[in-house]
C-alpha positions in Angstrom: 126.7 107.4 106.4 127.8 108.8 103.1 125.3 109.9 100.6 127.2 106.9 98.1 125.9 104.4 100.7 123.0 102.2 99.3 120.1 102.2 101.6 118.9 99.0 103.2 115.6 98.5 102.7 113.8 96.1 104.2 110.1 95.3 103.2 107.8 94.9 106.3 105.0 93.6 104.7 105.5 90.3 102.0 103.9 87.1 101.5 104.4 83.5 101.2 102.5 80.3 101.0 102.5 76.8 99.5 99.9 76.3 97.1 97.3 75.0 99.3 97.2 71.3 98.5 101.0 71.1 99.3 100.3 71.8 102.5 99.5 68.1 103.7 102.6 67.1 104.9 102.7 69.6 107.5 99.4 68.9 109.2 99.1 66.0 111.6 97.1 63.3 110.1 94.3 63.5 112.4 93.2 66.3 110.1 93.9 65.1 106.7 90.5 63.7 106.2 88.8 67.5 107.2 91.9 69.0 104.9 90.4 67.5 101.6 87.1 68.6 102.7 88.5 72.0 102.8 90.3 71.5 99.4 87.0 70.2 97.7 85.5 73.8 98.5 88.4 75.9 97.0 86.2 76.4 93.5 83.4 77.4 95.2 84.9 80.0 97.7 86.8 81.3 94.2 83.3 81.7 92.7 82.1 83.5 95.3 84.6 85.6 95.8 84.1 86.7 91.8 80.5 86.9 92.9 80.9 89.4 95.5 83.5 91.5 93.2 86.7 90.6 95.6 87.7 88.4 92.6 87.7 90.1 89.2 87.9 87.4 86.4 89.8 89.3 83.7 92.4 90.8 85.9 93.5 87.3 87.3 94.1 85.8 83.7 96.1 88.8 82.9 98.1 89.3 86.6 98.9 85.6 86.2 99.8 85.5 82.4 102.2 88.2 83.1 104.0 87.7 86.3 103.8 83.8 86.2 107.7 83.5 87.0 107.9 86.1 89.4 105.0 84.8 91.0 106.9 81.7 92.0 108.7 83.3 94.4 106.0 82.7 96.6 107.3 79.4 97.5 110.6 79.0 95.6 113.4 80.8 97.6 115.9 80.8 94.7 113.2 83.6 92.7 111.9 85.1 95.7 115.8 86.5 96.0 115.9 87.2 92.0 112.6 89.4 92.5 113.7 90.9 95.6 117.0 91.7 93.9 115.4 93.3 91.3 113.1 95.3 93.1 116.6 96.4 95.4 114.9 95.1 98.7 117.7 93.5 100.7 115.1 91.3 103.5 111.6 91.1 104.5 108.9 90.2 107.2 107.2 87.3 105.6 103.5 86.7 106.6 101.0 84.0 104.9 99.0 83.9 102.0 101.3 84.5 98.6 98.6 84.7 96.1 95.4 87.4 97.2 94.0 87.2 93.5 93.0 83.6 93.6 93.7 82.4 97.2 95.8 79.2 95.9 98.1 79.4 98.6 96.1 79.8 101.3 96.8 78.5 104.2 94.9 75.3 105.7 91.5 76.0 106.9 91.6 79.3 105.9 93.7 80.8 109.0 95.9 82.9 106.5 95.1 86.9 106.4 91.5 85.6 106.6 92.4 84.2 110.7 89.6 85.0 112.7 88.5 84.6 116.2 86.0 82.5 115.5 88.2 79.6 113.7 87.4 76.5 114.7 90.0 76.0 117.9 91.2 72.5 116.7 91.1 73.1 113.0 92.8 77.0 113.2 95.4 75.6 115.7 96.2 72.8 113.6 96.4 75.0 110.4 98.3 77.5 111.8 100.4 75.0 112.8 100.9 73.7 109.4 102.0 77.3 108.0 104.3 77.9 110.7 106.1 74.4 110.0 106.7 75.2 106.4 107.3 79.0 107.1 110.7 77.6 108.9 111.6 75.0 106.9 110.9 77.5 103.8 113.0 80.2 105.4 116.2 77.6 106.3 116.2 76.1 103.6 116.2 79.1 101.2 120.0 80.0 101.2 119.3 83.1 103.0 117.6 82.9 106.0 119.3 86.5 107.2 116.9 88.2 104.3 113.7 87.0 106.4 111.9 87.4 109.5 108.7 85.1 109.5 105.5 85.6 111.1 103.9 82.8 112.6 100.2 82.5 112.5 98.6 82.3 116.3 94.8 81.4 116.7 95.1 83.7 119.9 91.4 82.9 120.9 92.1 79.5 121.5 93.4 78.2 125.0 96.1 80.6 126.8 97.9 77.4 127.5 98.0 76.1 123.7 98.5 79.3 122.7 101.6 80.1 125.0 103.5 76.5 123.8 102.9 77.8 120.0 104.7 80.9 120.1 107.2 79.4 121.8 108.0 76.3 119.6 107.5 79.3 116.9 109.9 80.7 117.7 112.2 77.8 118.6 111.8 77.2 114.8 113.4 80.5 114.0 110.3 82.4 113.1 110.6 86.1 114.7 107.1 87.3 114.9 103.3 86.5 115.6 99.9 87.7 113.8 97.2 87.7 116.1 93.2 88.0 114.4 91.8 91.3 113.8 88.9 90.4 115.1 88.0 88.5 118.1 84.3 88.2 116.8 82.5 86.1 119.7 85.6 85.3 121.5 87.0 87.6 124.6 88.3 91.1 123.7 92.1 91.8 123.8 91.5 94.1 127.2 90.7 91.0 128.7 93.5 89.7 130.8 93.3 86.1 129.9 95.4 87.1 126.8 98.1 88.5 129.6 100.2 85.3 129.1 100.4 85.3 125.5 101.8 88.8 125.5 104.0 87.9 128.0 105.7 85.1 126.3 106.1 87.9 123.0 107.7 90.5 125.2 110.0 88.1 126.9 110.5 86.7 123.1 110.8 89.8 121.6 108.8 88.4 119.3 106.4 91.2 117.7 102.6 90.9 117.6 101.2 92.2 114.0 97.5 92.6 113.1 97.2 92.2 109.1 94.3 93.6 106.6 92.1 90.6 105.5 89.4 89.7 107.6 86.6 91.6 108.0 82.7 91.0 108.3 81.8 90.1 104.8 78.6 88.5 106.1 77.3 92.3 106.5 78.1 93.9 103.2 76.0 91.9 101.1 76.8 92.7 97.2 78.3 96.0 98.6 82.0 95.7 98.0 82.7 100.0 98.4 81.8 99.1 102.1 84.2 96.1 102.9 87.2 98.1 101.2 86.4 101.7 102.9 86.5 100.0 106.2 88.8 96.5 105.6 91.6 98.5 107.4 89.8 99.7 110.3 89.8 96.0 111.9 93.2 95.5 112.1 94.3 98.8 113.6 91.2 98.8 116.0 93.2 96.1 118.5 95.3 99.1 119.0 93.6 100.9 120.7 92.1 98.1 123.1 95.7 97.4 123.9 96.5 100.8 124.6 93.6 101.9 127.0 93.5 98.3 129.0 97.0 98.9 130.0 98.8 96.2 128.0 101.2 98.6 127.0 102.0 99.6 130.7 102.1 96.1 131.6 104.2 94.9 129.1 106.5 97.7 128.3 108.6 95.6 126.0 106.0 94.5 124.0 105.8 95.6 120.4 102.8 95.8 118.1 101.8 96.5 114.5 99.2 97.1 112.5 100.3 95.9 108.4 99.0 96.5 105.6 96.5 98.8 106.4 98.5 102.0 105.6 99.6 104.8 108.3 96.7 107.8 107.1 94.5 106.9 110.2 97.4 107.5 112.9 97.9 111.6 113.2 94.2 111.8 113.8 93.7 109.2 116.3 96.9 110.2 118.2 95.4 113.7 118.4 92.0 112.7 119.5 93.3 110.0 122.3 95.9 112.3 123.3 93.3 115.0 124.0 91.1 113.0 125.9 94.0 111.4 128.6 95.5 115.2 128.5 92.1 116.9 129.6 90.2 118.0 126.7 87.1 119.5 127.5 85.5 116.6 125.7 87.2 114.0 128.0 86.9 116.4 131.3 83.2 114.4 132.3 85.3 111.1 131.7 86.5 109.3 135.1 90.6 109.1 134.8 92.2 107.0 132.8 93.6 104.7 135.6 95.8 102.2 133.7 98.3 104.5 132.0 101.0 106.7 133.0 101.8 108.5 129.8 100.0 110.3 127.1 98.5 107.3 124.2 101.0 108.3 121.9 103.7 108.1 124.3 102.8 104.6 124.3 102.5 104.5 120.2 106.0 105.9 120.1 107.2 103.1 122.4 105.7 99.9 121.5 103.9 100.5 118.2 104.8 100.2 114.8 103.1 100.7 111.6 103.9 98.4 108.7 102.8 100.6 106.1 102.6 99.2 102.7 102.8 101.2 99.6 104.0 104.1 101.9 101.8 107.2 99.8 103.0 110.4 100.0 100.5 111.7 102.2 101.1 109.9 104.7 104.9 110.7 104.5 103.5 114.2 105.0 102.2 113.5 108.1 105.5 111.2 109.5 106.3 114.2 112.0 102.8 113.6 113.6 103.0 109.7 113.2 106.1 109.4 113.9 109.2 109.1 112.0 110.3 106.0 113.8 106.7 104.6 113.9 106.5 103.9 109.7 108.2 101.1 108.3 107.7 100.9 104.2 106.6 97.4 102.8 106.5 96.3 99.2 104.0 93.7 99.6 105.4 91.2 97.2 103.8 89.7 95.5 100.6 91.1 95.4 99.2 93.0 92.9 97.8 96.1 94.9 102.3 96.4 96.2 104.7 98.0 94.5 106.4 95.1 93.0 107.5 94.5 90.2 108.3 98.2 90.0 109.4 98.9 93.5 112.6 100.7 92.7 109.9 103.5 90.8 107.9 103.7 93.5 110.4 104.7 95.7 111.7 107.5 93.7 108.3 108.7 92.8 107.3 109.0 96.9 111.0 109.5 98.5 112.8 111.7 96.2 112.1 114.8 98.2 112.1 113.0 101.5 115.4 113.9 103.9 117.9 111.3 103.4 118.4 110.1 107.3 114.3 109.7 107.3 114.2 108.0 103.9 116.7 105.2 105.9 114.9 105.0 108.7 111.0 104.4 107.2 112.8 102.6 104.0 114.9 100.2 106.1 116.0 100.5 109.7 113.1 100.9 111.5 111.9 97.1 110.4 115.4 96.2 111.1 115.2 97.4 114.9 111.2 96.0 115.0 112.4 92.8 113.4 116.0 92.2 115.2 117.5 91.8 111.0 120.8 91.2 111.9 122.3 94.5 109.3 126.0 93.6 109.4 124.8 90.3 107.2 122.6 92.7 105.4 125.0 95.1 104.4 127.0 93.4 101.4 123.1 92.6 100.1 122.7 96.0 100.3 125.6 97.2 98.5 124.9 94.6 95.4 121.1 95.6 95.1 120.5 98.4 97.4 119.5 101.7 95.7 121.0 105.0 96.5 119.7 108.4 97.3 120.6 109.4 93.7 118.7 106.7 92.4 115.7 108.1 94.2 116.1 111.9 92.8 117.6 113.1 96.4 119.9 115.5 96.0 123.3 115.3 98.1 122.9 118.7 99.4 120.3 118.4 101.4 120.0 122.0 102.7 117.4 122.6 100.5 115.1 119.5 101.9 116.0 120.3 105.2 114.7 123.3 104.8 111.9 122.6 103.0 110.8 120.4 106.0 111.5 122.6 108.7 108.3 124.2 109.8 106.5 120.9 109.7 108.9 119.1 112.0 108.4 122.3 114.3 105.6 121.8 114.3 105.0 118.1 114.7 102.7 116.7 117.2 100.8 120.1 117.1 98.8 119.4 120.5 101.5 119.1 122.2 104.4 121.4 120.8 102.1 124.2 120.9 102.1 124.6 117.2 99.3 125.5 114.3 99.9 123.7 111.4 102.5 125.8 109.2 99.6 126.2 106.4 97.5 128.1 109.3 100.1 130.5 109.5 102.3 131.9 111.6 103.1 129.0 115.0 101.8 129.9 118.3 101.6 128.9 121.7 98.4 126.7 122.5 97.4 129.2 126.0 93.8 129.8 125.9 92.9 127.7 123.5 91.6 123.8 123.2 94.3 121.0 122.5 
């Protein structure tokens, strides 16, 4: 590609949702009477949330004041494409819930982001249901269906076999991914191989499974709200690693899975410390051997995981050669306040502009593509109309310079296993004689 090509970005992380009392036509009538139970308690779950501090009064007259148009997009296809015109994002990966200020759109019975392992198995099922039926018709009836990939919502804890017949009508209505619960709470774990159907149907789908920032145990912070947002991301990247170590991965080797919204700064860490223990550390050497994998974890990461990482910050692009440059796709997060929109086009510039143009691509656009199966040849004239190009985002089309700039840390990379200090330590050597 020429540096006068437009990039194709593609968001990996935005949000849609009826407003939650339009919701009734989609849920079988068996539930209508527990449905306006459920919309009788909308005040009160709004006044606790301002309670707690999740919902801050002030800011919600004032984000809704402002953005009230844009906002719309939420569930009106015709300004969800104005807004993601403006903000030059040519498609996205739509999952539930359009409005996290005042939860108006949530889905039924609360099995948005805030899907749990504990839902109630009829109710969740039958509200998940109910999202997934309007995602579709929402997503058809649009004028663009190539522009979005939706995520249908799967009570995973329920039974296998209800399960199993959900992804698949899903996905027979044109939705292109699942998000499973963060937490399982009482239910099994996800090492437990009663799940092994479910992730067989995605693999032979190729339908992605996502974990999404949300739930969380809010019944243990108390008025404490520093606690639930220091650790709100932890739950949905911790499935990870119970996939990984049970063997899913080597089971399922087509699977993919990703962890959204819940940034990538947690990855180069954790890849170093699991890495270590399957590779021998002396930490790990006490440990009997890891039995149900054939490679090293990040092996596996590299394979079937991806990392939908909203509001991509620039330290966590300075760590993409130890995450993985094909690991990181970049979401906007439209149209929630803590994303980038309505000044996405900014936000680029400000964390890409000294980013090598082929990586900007990939993390900005073609990664989600590949993870997502966006068909790009329909993208393509999108992209040229809206897209922006590496001038727009201060790159420079001599890249020598970058390149350069960059060198020692893709040397160095995944430092425990290239045999590499990091290039701030000094001067690279080879690992002999010391720990990983």
């Amino acid at each position: 590609m020429s540096y006068e090509d437009p990039y194709l970005v593609i968001s990996s992380d935005c949000h849609a949702g009826l407003p939650t009392e339009e919701y009734r036509p989609y849920l079988e009538a068996a539930q209508h009477r527990a449905f306006d139970e459920f919309l009788a308690q909308a005040q009160a779950r709004r006044e606790e949330a301002t309670r707690l501090g999740v919902r801050n009064e002030a800011f919600a007259q004032k984000w809704f004041e402002e953005h009230e148009e844009g906002l719309r997009g939420g569930w009106d296809a015709a300004q969800r494409d104005k807004e993601l015109d403006g903000d030059g994002v040519a498609a996205e990966v739509v999952f539930p819930d359009a409005d996290a200020v005042d939860s108006r759109t949530a889905a039924p019975f609360g099995v948005g982001l805030g899907l749990s392992g504990d839902q109630d198995p009829v109710l969740g099922m039958a509200g998940a249901r109910a999202h997934n039926r309007w995602l579709a018709d929402f997503i058809r009836a649009g004028g663009s269906p190539e522009r979005r990939c939706g995520v249908a919502l799967l009570p995973i804890t329920a039974e296998p076999g209800l399960v199993v017949a959900e992804v698949r009508r899903a996905h027979a209505d044109g939705l292109g991914a699942v998000m499973i619960p963060s937490m399982w709470v009482d239910k099994a774990p996800y090492h437990d191989r009663r799940y092994d159907p479910v992730w067989a149907v995605c693999e032979e789908l190729r339908m992605p499974i996502v974990t999404h920032s949300g739930a969380a145990p809010r019944h243990e912070y108390g008025d404490h709200l520093g606690i639930y947002v220091t650790e709100v991301t932890f739950w949905p990247a911790r499935p990870l690693w119970f996939l990984l170590w049970s063997g899913v991965f080597e089971r399922f080797p087509g699977l993919r899975f990703g962890v959204a919204e819940s940034g990538c700064w947690w990855l180069p860490n954790l890849l170093w410390f699991m890495d270590r223990l399957y590779l021998g550390a002396h930490g790990g050497k006490k440990l009997s051997p890891f039995s149900e994998l054939t490679m090293a974890p990040s092996a596996y990461v590299d394979r079937n995981c991806f990392i939908a990482a909203t509001n991509t910050k620039r330290r966590e692009l300075a760590h993409r050669y130890e995450i993985g440059v094909g690991t990181i796709c970049w979401g906007s997060d439209y149209p929630h306040p803590e994303g980038t929109w309505p000044n996405t086009r900014q936000w680029m510039r400000t964390t890409f502009h000294d980013i090598p143009i082929d990586e900007t691509r990939r993390m900005l656009g073609l990664n989600c593509a590949e993870v997502f199966g966006f068909d790009t040849a329909k993208l393509t004239p999108i992209a040229e109309r809206i897209g922006p190009r590496p001038a727009d985002l201060g790159q420079p089309e001599d890249q020598s310079a970058v390149e350069a700039a960059w060198a020692p840390a893709r040397e160095v990379g995944r430092h425990w296993l290239t045999g590499h200090d990091f290039p701030f330590l000094g001067t690279a050597a080879p690992t002999e004689g010391r720990t990983l």
